[in-house]
C-alpha positions in Angstrom: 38.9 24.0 -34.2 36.6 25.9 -32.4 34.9 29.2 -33.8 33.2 32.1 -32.1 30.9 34.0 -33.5 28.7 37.2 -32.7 26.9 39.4 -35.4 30.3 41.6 -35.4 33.1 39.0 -34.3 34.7 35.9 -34.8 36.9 34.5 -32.9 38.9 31.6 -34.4 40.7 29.2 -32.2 44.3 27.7 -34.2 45.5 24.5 -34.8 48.6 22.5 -35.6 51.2 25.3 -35.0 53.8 23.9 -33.1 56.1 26.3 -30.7 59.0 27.6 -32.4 57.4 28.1 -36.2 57.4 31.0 -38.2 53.7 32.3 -38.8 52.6 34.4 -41.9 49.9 35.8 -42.3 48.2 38.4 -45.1 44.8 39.5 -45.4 42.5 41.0 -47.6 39.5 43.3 -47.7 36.8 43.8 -50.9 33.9 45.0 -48.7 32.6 48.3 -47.6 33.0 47.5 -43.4 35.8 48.4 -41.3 37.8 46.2 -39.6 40.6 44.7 -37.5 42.0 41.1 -37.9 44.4 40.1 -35.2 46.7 37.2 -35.1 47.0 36.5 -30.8 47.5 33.9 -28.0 46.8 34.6 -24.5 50.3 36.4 -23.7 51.9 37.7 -27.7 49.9 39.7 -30.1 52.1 38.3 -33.0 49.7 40.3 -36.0 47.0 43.3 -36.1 45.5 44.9 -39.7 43.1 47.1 -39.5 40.8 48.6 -42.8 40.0 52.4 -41.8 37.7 53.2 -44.8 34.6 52.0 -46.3 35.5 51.7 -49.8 35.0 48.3 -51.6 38.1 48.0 -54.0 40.1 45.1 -53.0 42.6 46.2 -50.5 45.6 44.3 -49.2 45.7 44.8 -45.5 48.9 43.2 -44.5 51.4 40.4 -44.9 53.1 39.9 -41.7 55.3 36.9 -40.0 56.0 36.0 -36.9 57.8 33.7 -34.8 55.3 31.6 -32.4 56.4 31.5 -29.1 53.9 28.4 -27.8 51.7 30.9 -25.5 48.4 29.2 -25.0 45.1 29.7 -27.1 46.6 30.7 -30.5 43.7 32.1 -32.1 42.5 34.8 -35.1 40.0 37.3 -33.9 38.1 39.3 -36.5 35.7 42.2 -35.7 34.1 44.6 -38.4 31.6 47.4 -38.4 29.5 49.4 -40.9 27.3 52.8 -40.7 24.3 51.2 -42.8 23.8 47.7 -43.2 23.5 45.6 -39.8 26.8 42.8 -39.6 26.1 39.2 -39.7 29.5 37.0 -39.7 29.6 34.2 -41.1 33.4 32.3 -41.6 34.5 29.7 -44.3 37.4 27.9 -42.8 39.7 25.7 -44.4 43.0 23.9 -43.1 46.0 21.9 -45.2 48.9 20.4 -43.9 52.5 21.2 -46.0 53.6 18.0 -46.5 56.9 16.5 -47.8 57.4 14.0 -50.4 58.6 11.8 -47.4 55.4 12.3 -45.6 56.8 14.2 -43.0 54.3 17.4 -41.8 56.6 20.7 -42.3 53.8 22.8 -41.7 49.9 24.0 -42.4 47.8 26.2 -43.7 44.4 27.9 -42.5 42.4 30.0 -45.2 39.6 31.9 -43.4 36.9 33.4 -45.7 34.6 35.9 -43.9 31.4 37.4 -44.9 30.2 40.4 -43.2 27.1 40.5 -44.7 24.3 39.0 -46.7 25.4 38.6 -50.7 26.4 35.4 -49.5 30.0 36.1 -52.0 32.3 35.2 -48.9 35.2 37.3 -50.1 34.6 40.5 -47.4 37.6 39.6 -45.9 40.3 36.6 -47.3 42.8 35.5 -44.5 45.8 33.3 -45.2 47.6 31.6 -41.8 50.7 29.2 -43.1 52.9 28.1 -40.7 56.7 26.6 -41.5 59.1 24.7 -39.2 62.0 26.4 -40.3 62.9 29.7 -38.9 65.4 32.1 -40.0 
């Protein structure tokens, strides 16, 4: 996994989703930033949430799926903003495979905690990536 970061950015290179599996992602905010969290390879923007307000009550950005269609550099870019205190990213990132009882890999997870600041709480922005062979 390979991770970006700039005081206002991250950029979040994926792994382990295959061509052909059904992406979901959702996405909350509890911060008082702006922001836009988008879900791209080179080719397909597959997911984009944006928060358009500075309030700090836990907001639910988005839950959206997708079909991956195998483009190259599958990767979650993150960039916030905020009128009074200067941005500092700073990314938690955590992956898990679905497995079955068999063994067999059906799919994985990616949790991505940002913090956009410096309480140090890393829940500014909670993003969920799971990813599912089957697609309907």
């Amino acid at each position: 996994m390979l991770i970006f970061m700039g005081k206002d950015s991250a950029t979040i290179k994926l792994q382990g989703i295959s061509s052909g599996q059904r992406m979901t992602i959702s996405a909350l905010a509890m911060c008082g930033s702006t922001g836009t969290i988008v879900l791209r390879d080179d080719t397909t923007v597959y997911a984009e949430m944006k928060k358009v307000d500075q309030g700090v009550s836990p907001q639910l950005l988005g839950h959206i799926t997708a079909k991956y269609t195998g483009g190259s550099n599958l990767r979650l870019e993150v960039s916030v903003s905020h009128v009074s205190i200067a941005m500092d990213i700073k990314s938690i990132i955590n992956y898990a495979n679905i497995v079955e009882p068999s063994g067999v890999i059906k799919g994985n997870v990616c949790n991505v905690a940002i913090e956009e600041s410096t309480d140090g709480d890393y829940n500014d922005y909670l993003i969920t990536i799971v990813s599912t062979d089957k697609v309907n």
